[in-house]
C-alpha positions in Angstrom: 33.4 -56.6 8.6 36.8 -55.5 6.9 36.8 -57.2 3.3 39.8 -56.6 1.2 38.7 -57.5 -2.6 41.1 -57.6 -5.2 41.2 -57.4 -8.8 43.5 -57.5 -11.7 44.0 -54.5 -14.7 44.7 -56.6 -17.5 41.2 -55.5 -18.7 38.1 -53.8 -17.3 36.2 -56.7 -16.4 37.7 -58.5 -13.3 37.3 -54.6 -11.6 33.5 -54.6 -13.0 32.9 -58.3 -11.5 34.6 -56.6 -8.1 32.5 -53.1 -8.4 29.6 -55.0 -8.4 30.1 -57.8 -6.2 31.4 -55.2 -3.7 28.1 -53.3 -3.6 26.0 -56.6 -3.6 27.7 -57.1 -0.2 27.2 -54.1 1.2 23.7 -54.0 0.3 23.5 -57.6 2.0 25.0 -56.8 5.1 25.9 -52.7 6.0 28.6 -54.3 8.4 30.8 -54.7 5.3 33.6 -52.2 4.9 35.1 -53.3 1.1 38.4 -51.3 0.0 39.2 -52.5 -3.9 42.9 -53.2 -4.5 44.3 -53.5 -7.9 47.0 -56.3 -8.2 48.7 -55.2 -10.2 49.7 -52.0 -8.3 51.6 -54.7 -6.2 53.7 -55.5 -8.5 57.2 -54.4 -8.9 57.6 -51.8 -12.2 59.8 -54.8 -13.9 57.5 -57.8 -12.9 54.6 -55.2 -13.9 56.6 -54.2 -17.2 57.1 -57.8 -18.1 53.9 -59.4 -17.6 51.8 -56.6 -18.8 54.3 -56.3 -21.7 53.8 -59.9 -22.8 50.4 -60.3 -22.3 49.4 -57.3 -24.5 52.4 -57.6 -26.8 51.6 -61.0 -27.7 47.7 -60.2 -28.0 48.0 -57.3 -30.4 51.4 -59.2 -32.1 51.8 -62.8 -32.2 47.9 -64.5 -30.7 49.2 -67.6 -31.7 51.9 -67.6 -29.2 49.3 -66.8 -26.1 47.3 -69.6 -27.6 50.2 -72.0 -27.3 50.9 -70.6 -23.8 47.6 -71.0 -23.0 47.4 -74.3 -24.0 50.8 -75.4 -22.9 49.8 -73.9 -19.0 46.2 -75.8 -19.2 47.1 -79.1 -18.4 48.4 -80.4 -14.5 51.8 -81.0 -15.6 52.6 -77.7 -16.2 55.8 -76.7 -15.1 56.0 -76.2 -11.2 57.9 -72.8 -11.4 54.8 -71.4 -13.8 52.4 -72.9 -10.7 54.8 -71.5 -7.8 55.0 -68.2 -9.7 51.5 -67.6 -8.9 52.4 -67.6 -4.7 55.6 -64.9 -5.0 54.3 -62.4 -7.8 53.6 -58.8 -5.9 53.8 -61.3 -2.6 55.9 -58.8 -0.7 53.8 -55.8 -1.3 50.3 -57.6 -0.4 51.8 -59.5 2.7 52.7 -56.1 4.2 48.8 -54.8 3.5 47.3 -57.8 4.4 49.1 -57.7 7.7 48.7 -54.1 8.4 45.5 -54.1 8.4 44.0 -58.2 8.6 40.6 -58.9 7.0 37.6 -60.7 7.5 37.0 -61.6 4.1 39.7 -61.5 1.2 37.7 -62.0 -2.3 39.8 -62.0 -6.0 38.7 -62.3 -9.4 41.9 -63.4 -10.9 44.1 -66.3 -9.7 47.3 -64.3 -8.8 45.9 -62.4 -5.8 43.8 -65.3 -4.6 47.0 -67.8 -4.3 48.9 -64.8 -2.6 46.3 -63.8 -0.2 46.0 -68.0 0.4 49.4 -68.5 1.0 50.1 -65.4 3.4 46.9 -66.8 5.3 47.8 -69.8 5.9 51.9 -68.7 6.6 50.7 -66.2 9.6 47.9 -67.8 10.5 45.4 -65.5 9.6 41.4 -66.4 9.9 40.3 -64.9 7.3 38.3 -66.0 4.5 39.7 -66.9 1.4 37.1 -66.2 -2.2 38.1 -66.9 -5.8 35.8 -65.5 -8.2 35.7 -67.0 -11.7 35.3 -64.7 -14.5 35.2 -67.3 -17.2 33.2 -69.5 -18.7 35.5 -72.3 -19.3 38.3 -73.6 -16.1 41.5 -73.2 -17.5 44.4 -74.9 -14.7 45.5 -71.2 -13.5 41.8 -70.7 -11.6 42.7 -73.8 -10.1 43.6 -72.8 -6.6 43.7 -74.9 -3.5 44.4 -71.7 -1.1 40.8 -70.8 -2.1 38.6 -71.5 0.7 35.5 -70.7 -1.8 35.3 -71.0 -5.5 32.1 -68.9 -7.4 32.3 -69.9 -10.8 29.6 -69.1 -13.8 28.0 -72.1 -14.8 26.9 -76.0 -13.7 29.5 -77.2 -16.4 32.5 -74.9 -15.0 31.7 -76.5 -11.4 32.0 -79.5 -12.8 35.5 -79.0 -14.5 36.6 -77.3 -11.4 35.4 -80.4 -9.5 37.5 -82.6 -12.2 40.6 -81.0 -11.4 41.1 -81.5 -8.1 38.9 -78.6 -5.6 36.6 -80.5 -3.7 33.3 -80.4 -4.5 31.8 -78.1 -1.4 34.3 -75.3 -2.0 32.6 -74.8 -5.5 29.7 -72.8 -5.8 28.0 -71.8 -9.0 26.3 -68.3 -9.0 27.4 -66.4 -12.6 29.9 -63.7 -13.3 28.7 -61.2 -10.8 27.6 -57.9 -12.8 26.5 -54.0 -11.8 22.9 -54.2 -10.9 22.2 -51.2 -13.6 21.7 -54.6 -16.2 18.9 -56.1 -14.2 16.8 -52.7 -13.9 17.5 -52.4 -17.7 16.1 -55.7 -18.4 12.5 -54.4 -19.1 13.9 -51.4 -21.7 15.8 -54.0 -23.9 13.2 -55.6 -24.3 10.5 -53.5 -25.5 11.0 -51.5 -28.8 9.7 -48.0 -28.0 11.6 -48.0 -24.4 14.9 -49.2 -26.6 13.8 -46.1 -29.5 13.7 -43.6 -26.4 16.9 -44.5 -24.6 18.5 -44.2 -28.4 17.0 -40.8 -28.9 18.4 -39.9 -25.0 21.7 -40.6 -26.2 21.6 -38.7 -29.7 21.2 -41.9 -31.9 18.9 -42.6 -34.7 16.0 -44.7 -33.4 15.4 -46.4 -36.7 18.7 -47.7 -37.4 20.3 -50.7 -36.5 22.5 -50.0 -33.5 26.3 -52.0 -33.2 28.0 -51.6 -30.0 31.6 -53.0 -30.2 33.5 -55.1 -28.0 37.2 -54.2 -27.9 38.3 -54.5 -24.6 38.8 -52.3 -22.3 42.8 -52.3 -22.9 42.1 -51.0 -26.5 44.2 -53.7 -27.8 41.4 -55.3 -30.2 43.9 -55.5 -33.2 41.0 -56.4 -35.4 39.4 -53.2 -35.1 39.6 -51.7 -38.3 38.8 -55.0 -40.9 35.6 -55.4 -38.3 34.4 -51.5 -39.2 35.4 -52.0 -42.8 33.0 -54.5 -43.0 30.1 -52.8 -41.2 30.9 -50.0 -43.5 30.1 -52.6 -46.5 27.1 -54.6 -45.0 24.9 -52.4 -48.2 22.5 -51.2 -45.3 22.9 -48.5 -43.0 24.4 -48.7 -39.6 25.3 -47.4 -36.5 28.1 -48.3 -34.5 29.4 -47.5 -31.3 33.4 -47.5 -30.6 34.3 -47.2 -26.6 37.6 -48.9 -26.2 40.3 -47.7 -28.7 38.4 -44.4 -29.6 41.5 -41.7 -29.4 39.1 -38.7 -29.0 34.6 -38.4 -28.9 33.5 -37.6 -32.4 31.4 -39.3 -35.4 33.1 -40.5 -38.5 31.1 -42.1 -41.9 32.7 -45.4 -43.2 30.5 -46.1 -46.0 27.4 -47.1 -44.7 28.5 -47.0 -41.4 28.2 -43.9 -39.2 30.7 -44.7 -36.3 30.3 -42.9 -33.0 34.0 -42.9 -31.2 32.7 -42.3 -27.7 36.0 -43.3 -25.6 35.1 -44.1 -21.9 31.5 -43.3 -20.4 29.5 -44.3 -17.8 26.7 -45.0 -19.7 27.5 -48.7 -21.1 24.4 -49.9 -19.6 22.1 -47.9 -21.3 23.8 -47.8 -24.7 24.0 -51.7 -24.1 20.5 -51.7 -24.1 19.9 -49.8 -26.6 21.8 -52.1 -29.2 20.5 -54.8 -31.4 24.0 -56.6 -31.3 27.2 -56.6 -29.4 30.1 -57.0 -32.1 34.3 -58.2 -31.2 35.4 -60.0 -28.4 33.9 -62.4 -26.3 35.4 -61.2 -22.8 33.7 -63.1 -19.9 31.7 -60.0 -18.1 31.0 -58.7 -21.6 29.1 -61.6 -22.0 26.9 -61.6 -18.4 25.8 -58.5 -19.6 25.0 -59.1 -23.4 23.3 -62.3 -22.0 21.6 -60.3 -19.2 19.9 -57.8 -21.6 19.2 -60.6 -24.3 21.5 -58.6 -27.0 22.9 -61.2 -29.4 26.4 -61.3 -30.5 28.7 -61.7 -33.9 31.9 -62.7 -32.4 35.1 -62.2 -34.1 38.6 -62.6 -33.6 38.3 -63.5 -29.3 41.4 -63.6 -27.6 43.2 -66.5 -28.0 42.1 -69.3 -25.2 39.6 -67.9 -22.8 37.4 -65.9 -25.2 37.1 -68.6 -27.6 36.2 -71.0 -25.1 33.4 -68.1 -24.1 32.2 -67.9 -28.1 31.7 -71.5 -28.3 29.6 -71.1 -24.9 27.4 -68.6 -26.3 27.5 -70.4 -30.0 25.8 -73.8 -28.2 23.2 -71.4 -26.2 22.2 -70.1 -29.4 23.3 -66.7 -28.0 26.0 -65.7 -30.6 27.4 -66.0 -34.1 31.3 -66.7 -33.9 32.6 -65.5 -37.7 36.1 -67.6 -37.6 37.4 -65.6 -40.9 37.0 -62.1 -42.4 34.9 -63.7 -45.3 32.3 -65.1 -43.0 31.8 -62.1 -40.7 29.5 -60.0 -43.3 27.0 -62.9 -43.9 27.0 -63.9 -40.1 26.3 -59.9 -39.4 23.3 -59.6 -41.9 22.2 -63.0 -40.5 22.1 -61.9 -36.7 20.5 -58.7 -38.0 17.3 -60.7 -39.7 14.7 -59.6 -37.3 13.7 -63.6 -37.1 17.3 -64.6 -36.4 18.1 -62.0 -33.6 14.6 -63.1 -31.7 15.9 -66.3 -32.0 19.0 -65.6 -30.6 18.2 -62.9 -28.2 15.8 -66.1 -26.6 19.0 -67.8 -26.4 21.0 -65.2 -24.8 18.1 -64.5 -22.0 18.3 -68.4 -21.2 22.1 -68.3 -20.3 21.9 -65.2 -18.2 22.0 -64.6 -14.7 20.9 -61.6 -13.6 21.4 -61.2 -9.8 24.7 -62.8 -10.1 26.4 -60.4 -7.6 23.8 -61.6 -5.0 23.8 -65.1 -5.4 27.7 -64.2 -5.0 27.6 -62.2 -2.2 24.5 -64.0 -0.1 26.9 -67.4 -0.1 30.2 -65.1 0.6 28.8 -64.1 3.8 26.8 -67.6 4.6 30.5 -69.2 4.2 32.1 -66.3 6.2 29.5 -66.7 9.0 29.9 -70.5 9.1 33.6 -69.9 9.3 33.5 -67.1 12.4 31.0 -70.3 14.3 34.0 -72.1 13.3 36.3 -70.6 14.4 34.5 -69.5 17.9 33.4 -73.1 18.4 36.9 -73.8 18.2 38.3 -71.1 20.7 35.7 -71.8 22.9 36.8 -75.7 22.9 40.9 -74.6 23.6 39.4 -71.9 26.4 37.8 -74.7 28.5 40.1 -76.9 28.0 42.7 -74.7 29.2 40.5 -73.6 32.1 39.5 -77.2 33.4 40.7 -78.2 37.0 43.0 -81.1 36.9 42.3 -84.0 38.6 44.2 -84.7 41.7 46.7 -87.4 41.6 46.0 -90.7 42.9 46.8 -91.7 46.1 49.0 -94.1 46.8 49.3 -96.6 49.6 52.5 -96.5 51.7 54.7 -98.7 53.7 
């Protein structure tokens, strides 16, 4: 079973949501051959240049212009060329792979590749199945796509907002943002003090002290960075802090009472994860699964424009997170997710919006839909074949004269 899944680099999390849906799928059914394709590779160096360009300039620059895009594209009537855009962008590049080498099953986790992958389907005929997978907690109008066959989206209220703007209901299937299955194993350690002291002490941190992992996306563009370690440095107890994304080189810096761990990339996220009493920054959607899979609390501050604040207030309304909206609230809304009695609380929370096995609830209806869909299909061929095959009847007779 050839399956062709395709994410987008405009962070790490749609490839993470792809890793491990990927791997749910093979372990579901060994048939499945899955080759990962990054859209953006696709794209032609200008339309690359200018999208990426934007995206991150505004981010890091000017939030409050994505905000008004954001807002401006969330709404039906946005303009048709901003909607049509979505069919042509890298079209030329993925209609050549697509047709070189058809799938069975085509799966994305952003919008661009799934309205390509839609439209070349339908244009040539293809068979193939068609998956969108959502990887946030709130539908904004771009996931809405009517070339996806099947729509996997987080939650029972996302279904229903998908529902409310116009994919019929059967195409939408809630099974969570699909994460690696390293979370669910670590489920256990997390919760149990001396396991979460041990895996601290494996990884060269002080079991004793209160352990911050920050959020900054995996783009390194978090422009709030440095005010959010000012203030752990100032919180007038001790921390530890870990820095992935944006860390130039792997060292450990003091900032006041902070000592600040600059580990750059690693494969060990799950574990230091874990380890952590909260998850501080951004609120990007698979950052969240796994926070809310391990039961770690977190002080949001300063989400992206759009999408991540619609994923704080998500986690603020499960009782899962603290969203600080100014610099002079994030210090008391950090001491108060650090109160032992406050981060049970929330931690209880987190645990009761997570979905563990979200990669196999994905992946176990991926392949129900693709199997309905080959019956389909057969039943179909199998109709034309007879039909094709069946004697004709002889004319009638007719008297003469």
């Amino acid at each position: 079973m050839k399956v062709r899944i395709y994410s987008a680099s405009f962070g790490s999390g749609h490839h993470q949501a792809n890793e491990a849906l990927g791997d749910a799928l093979q372990a579901r059914d060994p048939r499945v051959r899955a080759r990962h394709t990054d859209y953006l590779t696709h794209l032609s160096g200008f339309e690359r240049g200018v999208i990426l360009g934007f995206y991150l300039g505004w981010l890091r620059y000017a939030p409050g212009i994505y905000r008004w895009y954001y807002r401006f594209t969330d709404r039906p009537s946005e303009p048709q060329l901003i909607k049509d855009g979505y069919r042509w962008l890298g079209r030329g590049s993925m209609q050549r792979e697509l047709l070189q080498d058809v799938p069975d099953l085509a799966v994305s986790s952003y919008p661009t590749p799934a309205a390509v992958t839609g439209w070349v389907r339908d244009q040539y005929r293809l068979k193939y199945l068609n998956v969108l997978v959502v990887t946030d907690y709130r539908i904004h109008e771009h996931w809405v796509r009517q070339e996806a066959d099947l729509v996997l989206v987080p939650t029972e209220e996302a279904r229903g907002q998908m529902i409310a703007r116009g994919i019929p209901e059967g195409r939408v299937r809630v099974t969570g943002i699909p994460i690696n299955a390293r979370y669910a194993a670590l489920i256990g350690t997390a919760t149990d003090p001396g396991a979460r002291a041990a895996l601290r002490q494996r990884h060269g941190l002080d079991p004793h002290l209160p352990l911050l992992l920050v959020s900054g996306g995996g783009q390194g563009t978090y422009r709030s960075l440095n005010v959010l370690l000012g203030e752990l440095g100032m919180l007038g107890r001790p921390v530890q802090v870990l820095v992935l994304a944006g860390a130039k080189r792997p060292g450990r810096t003091q900032l006041g009472g902070a000592t600040i761990h600059w580990l750059g990339f690693t494969t060990d996220f799950p574990e230091l994860l874990a380890a952590s009493d909260l998850v501080v920054g951004k609120a990007g959607g698979l950052t969240v699964a796994e926070a809310t899979t391990l039961g770690v609390p977190m002080v949001i501050y300063d989400p992206i424009p759009g999408q991540e604040e619609h994923n704080a207030e998500y986690l603020e309304r499960g009782g899962a997170a603290v969203w600080a909206r100014t610099r002079t609230t994030l210090r008391p809304a950090l001491l108060r997710a650090l109160d032992p009695d406050e981060r049970a609380r929330m931690s209880a929370g987190a645990f009761a919006l997570s979905v563990p096995d979200a990669a196999d609830r994905a992946a176990r209806v991926i392949l129900e839909a693709t199997a309905q869909r080959a019956q389909a299909t057969a039943g179909t061929q199998a109709t034309a074949d007879t039909q094709a095959t069946r004697p004709t009847d002889p004319a009638p007779s007719r008297d003469t004269d």
